[in-house]
N, C-alpha and C positions, 0 to 999 in steps of 0.2 A: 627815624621811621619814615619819614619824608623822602630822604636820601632813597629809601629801599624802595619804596610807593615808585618812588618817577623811574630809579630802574628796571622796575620790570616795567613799567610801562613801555620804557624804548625799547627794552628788548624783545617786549609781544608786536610793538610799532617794525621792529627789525624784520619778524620771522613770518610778518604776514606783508612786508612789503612786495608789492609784484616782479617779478622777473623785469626789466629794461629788454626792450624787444631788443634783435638784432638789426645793424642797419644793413640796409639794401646793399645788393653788387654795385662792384664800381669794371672798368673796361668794356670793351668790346665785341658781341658776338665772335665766336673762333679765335680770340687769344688765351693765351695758354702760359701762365708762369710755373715754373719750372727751379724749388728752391733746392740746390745742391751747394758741396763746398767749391771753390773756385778750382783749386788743383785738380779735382776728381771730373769738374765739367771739362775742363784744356786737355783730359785724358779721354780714355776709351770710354770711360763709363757714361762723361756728355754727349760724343760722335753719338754713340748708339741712343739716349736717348733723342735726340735734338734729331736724328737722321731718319728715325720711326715716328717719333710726334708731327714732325714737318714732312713727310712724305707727300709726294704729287698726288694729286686729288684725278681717278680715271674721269673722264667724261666732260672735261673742260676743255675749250677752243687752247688755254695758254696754262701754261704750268702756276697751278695754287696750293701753298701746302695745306695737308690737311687741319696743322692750326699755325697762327703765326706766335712763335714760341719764345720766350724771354726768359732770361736765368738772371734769379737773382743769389746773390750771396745770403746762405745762414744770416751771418750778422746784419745786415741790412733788409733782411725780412720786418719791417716795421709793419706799424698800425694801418700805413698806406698803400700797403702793399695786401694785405692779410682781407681785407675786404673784397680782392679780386672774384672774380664768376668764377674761375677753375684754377686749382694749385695743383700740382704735385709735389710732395717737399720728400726728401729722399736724405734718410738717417743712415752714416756709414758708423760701424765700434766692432770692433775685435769680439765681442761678444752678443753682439744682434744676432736674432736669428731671423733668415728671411722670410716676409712677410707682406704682404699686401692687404690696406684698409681703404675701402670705399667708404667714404664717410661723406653727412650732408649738414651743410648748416653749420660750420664752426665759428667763423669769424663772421657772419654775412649771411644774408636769403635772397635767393636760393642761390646755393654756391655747392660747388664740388671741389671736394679737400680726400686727391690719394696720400696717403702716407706708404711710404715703401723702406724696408729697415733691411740693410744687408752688410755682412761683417767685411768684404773684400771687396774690391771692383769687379772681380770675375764673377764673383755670383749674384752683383747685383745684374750685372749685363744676362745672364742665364737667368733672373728673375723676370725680368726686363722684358725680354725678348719672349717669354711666356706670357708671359699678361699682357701685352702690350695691345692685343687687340681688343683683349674685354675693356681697358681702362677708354681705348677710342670711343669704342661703343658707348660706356656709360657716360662721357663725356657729350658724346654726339647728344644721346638722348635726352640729358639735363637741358641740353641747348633750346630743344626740340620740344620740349617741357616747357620752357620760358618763351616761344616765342608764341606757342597753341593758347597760353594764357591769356596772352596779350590779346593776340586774335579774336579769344573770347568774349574780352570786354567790348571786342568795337565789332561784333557780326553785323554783316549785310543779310538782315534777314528777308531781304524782297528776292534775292538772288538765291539765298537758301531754300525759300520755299520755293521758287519757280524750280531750282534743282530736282527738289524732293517729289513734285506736282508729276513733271517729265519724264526724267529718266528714274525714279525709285531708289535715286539716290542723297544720303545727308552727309555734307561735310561743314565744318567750321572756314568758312568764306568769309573776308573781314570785309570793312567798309575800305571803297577804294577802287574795290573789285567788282566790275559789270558786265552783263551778259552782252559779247560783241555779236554773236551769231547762233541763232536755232535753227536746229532744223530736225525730223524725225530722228531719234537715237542718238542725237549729236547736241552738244552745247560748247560753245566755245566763252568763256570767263575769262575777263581779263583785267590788268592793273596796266595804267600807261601814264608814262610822263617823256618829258622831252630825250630824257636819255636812257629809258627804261621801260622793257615790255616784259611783264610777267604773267604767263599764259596758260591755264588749263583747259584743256580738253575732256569732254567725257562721254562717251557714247559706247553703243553695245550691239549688240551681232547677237543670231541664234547660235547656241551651241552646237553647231554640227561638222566644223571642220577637225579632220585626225590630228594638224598640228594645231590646234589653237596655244596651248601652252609649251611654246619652242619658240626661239629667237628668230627662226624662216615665218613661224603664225602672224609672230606679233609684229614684224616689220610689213608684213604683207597686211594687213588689217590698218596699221597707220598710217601707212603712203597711201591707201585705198581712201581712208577718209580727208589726209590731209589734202590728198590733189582735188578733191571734191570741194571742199571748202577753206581750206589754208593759204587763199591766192597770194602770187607775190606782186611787185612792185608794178612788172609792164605784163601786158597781153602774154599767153600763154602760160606764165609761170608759176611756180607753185612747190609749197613746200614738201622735202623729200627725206627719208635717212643718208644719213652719210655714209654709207657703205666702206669707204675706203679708210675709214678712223670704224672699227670692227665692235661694234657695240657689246656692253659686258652684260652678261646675262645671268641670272640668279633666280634661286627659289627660296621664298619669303614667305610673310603671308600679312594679309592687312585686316589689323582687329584679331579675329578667333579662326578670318578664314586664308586657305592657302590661297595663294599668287605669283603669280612669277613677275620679274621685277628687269628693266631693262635701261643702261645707260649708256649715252653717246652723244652723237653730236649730227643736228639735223642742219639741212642749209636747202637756200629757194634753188632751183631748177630753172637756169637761163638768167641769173641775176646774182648778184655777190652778195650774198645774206646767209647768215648763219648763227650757230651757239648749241649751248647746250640740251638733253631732256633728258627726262625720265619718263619713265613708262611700268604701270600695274595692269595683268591682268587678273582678272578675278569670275569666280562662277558666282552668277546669281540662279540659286538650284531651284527656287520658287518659281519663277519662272523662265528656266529652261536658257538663260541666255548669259552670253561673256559682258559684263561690264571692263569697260578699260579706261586707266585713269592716266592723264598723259601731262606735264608740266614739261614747259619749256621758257630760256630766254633769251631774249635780243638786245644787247645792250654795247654794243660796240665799243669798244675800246676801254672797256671798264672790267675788275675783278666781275665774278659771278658767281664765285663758292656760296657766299653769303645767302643771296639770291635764290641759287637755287636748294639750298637747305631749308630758306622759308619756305618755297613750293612745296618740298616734301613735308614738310608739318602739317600744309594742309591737306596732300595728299593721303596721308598718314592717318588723317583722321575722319576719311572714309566709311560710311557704313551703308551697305547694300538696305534699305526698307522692303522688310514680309507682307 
């Protein structure tokens, strides 16, 4: 009787014990493992992924891929590996049929785990090459997710509120980041260290020009305020688009509202300074006027993919105040 007494005991002990949380990511912002079988990666099926996952990132001084990508073998897919920030593992059997699974949180938090299941190399490569841009995308944005968090816990909320005061505008601004320059319609926000400048803009114009949302508007509206206030190094100078590296242009939207979105590569005017931006605009319909959200960085001789994906998370998190 005794015997029976203590095991239900353990076994009521078993079925209410708590779940064991998962442990944290381990790696890199923008790396990327990649579990396939070895022969199938030295074939077409790795070329195609490894050539689409690492693809050139537009709007960089120096070629960055869009993640830096590692293949590991099935069998060596370990405990060590399985906690990574972003997997894709890719199931090849004569009888899979293909399939694509977004999944969150398997081995690790917060992590992204594709699973992709295809019976031949030819149809995973025709899988492949169909999804390939939603998986970037959810990949991007899990990134973009993990770093707004972080942001979260360390706002600069003296530089938030002077935002929100000025221009009517709130974004998540971390500590770091300090207003270098005000002036009407304009705020220049910045993060600086000895080898790194990471730089938003944010100012606004009445709505009244035909092209405001066109790549001729928004160049013409940024050079207008950056030579105003974006000096460079000696007398005269000042920051401009780079015209000659053809900036890419998009329509997006930031939040619930539309925007047109713009990438390339800005540099000073009479002085050898350059890198990356991006650029939103957006209607503020209350009143009547284009809000534009600009990041840019200067960091000489250093990656800046990274970099500038943090800008856009905070650009991203953008919201026009009624």
């Amino acid at each position: 009787m005794r015997l029976i007494l203590t095991l239900v005991v353990l076994t009521l002990a078993a079925c209410s014990a708590p779940e064991m949380p998962l442990p944290g990511i381990t790696g890199k912002a923008g790396e990327l493992v990649v579990v396939m079988d070895e022969e199938k990666w030295k074939g077409q099926a790795g070329d195609t992924a490894f050539n689409m996952l690492s693809q050139p990132i537009y709007g960089l001084p120096q070629a960055e891929p869009t993640f830096n990508v590692v293949h590991i073998k099935p069998e060596a897919f370990t405990k060590i590996f399985q906690t990574h920030r972003n997997i894709v593992v890719v199931h090849f059997g004569e009888e899979a049929k293909p399939r694509v699974d977004l999944r969150n949180d398997v081995w690790a938090s917060p992590q992204i785990v594709i699973e992709m299941w295809a019976p031949n190399e030819e149809t995973f490569i025709e899988l492949f090459s169909k999804n390939v841009d939603r998986i970037i995308a959810h990949i991007i944005k899990k990134e973009e997710e993990r770093t707004l968090k972080s942001y979260n816990a360390q706002r600069n909320d003296e530089v938030i509120n002077e935002l929100k005061n000025a221009l009517f505008v709130n974004m998540s601004i971390p500590k770091g980041y300090n207003i270098a320059r005000q002036e009407t319609d304009f705020m220049w926000i910045r993060y600086e260290t000895k080898d790194l400048t990471q730089s938003i803009l944010v100012y606004s114009e009445p709505y009244q020009r035909q092209n405001t949302f066109t790549e001729e508007g928004m160049v013409e509206v940024m050079d207008k305020f950056c030579k105003l206030y974006i000096p460079g190094p000696d007398d005269g100078s000042y920051m401009a688009t780079y015209t000659e590296y053809p900036p890419q242009f998009t329509e997006t939207a930031l939040g619930k509202e539309y925007a047109t979105e713009m990438k390339g590569l800005w540099h000073v005017e009479h002085a050898l300074m350059g890198g990356p931006f991006v650029t939103y605009a957006t209607l503020d319909k209350a009143r009547n006027r284009v809000v534009y959200l600009h990041g840019f960085v200067f960091s000489p001789g250093k990656n800046k993919r990274n970099y500038m994906r943090q800008l856009e998370t905070i650009l991203h998190s953008a919201e026009i105040i009624e």
